[in-house]
N, CA, C and O of each residue as an XYZ file, in Angstrom:
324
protein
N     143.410    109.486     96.106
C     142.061    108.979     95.894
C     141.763    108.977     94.404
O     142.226    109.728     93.545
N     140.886    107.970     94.273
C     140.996    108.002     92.752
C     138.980    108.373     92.255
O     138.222    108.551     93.209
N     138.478    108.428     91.036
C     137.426    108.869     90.797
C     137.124    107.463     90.218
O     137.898    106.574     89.864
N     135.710    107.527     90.226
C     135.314    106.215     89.781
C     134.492    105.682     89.237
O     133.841    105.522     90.269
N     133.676    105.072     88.244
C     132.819    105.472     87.450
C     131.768    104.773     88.636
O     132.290    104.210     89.598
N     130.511    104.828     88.537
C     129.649    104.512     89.737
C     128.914    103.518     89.446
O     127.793    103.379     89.935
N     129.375    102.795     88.717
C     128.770    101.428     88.166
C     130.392    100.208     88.570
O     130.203     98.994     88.640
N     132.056    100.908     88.816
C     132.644    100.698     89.151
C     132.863     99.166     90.237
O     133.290     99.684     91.269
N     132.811     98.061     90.432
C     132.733     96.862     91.467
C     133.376     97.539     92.643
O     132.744     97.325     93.678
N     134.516     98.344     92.812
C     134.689     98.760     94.070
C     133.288     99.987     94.644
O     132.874     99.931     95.802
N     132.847    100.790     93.845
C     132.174    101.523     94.093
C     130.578    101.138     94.313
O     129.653    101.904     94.582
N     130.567    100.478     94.221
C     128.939     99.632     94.100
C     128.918     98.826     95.432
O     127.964     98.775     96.208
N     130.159     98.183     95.581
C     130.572     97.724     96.704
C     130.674     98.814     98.046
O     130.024     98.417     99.013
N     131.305     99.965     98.222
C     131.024    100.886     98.817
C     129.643    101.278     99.367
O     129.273    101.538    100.512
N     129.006    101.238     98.206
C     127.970    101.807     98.173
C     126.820    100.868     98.828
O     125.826    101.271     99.431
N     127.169     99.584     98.584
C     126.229     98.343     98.956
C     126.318     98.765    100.706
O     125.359     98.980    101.446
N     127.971     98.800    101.105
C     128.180     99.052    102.398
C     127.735     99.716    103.350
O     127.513     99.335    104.499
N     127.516    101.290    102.639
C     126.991    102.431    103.242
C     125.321    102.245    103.269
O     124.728    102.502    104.317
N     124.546    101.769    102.027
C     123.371    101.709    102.375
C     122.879    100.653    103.340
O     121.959    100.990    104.085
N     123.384     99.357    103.440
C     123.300     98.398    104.591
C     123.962     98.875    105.561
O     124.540     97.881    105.999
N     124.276     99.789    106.220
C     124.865    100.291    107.427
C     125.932     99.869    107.830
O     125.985     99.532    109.013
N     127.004     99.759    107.078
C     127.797     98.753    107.890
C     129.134     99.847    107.986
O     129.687    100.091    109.058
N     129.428    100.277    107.061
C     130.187    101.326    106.887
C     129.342    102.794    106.867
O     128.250    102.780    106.300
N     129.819    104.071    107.472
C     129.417    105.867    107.149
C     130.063    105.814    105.593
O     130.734    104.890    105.134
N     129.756    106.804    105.049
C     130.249    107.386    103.895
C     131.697    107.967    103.835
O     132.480    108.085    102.892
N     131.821    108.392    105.563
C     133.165    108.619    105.639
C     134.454    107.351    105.307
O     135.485    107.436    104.640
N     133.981    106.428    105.934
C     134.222    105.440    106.778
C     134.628    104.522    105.264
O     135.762    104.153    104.955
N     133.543    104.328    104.584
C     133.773    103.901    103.239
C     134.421    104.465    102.063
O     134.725    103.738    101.118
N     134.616    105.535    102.064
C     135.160    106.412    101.159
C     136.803    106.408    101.496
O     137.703    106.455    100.658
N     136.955    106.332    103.052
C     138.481    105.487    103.333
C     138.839    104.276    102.886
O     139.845    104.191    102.181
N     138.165    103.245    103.177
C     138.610    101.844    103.024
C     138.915    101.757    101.450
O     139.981    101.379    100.965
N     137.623    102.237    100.647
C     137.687    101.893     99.677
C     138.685    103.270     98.771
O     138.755    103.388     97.547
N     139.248    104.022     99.641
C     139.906    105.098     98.863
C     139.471    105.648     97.471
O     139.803    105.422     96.307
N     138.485    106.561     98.167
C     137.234    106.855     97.049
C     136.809    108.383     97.757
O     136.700    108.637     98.956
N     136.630    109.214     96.687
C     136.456    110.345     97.182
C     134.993    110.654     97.993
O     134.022    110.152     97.426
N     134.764    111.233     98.950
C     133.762    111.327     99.455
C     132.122    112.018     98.811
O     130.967    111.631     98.988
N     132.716    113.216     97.997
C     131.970    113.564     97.423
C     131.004    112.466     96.079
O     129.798    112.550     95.846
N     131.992    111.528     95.408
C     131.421    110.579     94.204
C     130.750    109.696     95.271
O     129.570    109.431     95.041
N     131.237    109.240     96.290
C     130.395    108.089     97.303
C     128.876    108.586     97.278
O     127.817    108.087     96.898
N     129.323    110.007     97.955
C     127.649    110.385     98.367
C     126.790    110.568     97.376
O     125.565    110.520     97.485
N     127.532    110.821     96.201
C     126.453    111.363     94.893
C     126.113    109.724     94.700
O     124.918    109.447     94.597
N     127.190    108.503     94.637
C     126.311    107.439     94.354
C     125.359    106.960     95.129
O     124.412    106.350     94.633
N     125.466    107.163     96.444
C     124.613    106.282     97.379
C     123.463    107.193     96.991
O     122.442    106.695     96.516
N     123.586    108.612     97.183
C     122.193    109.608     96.701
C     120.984    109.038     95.457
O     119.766    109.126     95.298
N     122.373    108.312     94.607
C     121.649    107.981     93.238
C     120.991    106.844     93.316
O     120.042    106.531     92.597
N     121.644    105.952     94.506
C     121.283    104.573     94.684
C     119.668    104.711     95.405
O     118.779    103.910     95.114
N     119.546    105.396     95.990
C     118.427    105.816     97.344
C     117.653    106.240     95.876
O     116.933    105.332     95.462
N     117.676    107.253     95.169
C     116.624    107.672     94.484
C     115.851    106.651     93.485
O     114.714    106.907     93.090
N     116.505    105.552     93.131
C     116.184    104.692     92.222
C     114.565    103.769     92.436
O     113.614    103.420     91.736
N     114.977    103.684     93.738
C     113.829    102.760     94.639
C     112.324    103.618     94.628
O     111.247    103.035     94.748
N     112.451    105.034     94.470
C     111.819    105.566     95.093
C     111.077    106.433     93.581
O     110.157    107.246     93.665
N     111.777    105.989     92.224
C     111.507    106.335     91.426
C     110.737    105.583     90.678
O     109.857    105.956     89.903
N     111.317    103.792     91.090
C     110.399    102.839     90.372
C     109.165    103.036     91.542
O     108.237    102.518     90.921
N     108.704    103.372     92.570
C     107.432    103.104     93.443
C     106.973    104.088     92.322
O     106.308    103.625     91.395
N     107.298    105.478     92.347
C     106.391    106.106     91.402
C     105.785    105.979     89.937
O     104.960    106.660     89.328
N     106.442    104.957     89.643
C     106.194    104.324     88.306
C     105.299    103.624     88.486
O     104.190    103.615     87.951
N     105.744    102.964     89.287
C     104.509    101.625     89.721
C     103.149    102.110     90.258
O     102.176    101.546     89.759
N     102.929    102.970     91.100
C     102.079    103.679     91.193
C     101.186    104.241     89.919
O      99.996    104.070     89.652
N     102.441    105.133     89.099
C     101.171    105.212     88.082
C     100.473    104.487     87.307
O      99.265    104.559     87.084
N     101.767    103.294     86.604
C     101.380    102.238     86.287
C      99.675    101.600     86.611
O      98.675    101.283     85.966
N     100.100    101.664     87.925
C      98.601    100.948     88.564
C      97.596    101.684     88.455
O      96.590    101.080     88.084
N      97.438    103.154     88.704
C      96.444    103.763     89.009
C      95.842    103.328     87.357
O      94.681    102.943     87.216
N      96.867    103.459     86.098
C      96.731    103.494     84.938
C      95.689    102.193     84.278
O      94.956    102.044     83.300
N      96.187    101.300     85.607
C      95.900     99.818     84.698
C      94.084    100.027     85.431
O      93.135     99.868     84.664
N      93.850    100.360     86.836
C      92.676    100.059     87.540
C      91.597    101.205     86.561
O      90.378    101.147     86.720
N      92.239    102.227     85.551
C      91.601    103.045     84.909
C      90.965    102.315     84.160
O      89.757    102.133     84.311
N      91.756    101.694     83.093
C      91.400    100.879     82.125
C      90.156     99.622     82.603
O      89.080     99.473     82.022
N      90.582     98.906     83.653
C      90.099     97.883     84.658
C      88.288     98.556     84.119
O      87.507     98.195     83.240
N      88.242     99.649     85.174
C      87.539    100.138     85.704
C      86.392    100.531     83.963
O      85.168    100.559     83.831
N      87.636    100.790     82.835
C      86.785    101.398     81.844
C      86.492     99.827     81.252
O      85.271     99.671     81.208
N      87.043     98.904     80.896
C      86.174     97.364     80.321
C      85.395     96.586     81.267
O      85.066     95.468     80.869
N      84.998     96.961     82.531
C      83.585     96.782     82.775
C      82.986     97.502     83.100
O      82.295     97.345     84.107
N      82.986     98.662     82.359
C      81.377     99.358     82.270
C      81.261     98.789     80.608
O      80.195     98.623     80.016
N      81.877     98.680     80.351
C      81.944     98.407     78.593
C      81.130     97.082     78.643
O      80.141     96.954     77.922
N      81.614     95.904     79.651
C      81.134     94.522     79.195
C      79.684     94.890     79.960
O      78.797     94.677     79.133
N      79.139     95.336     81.154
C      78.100     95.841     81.109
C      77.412     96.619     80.433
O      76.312     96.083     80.566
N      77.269     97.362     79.896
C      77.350     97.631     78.793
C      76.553     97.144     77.584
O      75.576     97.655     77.037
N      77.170     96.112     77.331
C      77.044     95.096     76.532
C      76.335     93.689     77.093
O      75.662     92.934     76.392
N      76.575     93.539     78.234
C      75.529     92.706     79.026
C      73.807     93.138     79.015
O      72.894     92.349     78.769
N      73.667     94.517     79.331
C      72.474     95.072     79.095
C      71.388     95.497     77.592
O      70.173     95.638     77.453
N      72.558     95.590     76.674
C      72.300     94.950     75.770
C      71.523     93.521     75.240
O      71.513     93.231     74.044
């Protein structure tokens, strides 16, 4: 078995496999003769990515409806004026 960097075309490929269900980790880590342990750390890494941009985006937003929220009291504000 060989190690593989996880940006690798066979390993990405693996990895595409295991998260679309088509192949287990076992299952893929055979075909693609890839150690089981680097599979799971990539698919692990692959799963966390998704779940790292929601939290971004999330703050992002809460960030932007802050601002939102602070230029119209401002243009009211200035309307009452």
């Amino acid at each position: 078995m060989r190690a593989l960097s996880l940006q690798h075309p066979l390993m990405l490929e693996a990895v595409h496999k295991v998260l679309s269900e088509q192949f287990s980790i076992s299952e893929a880590a055979q075909q693609y003769a890839l150690p089981k342990r680097s599979l799971y750390r990539a698919v692990r890494l692959a799963q966390a990515k998704p779940k790292q941009q929601n939290e971004r985006l999330r703050a992002t937003k809460q960030l932007l409806e802050q601002h939102l929220s602070d230029i119209e009291r401002s243009l009211q504000g200035l309307q009452r004026a």
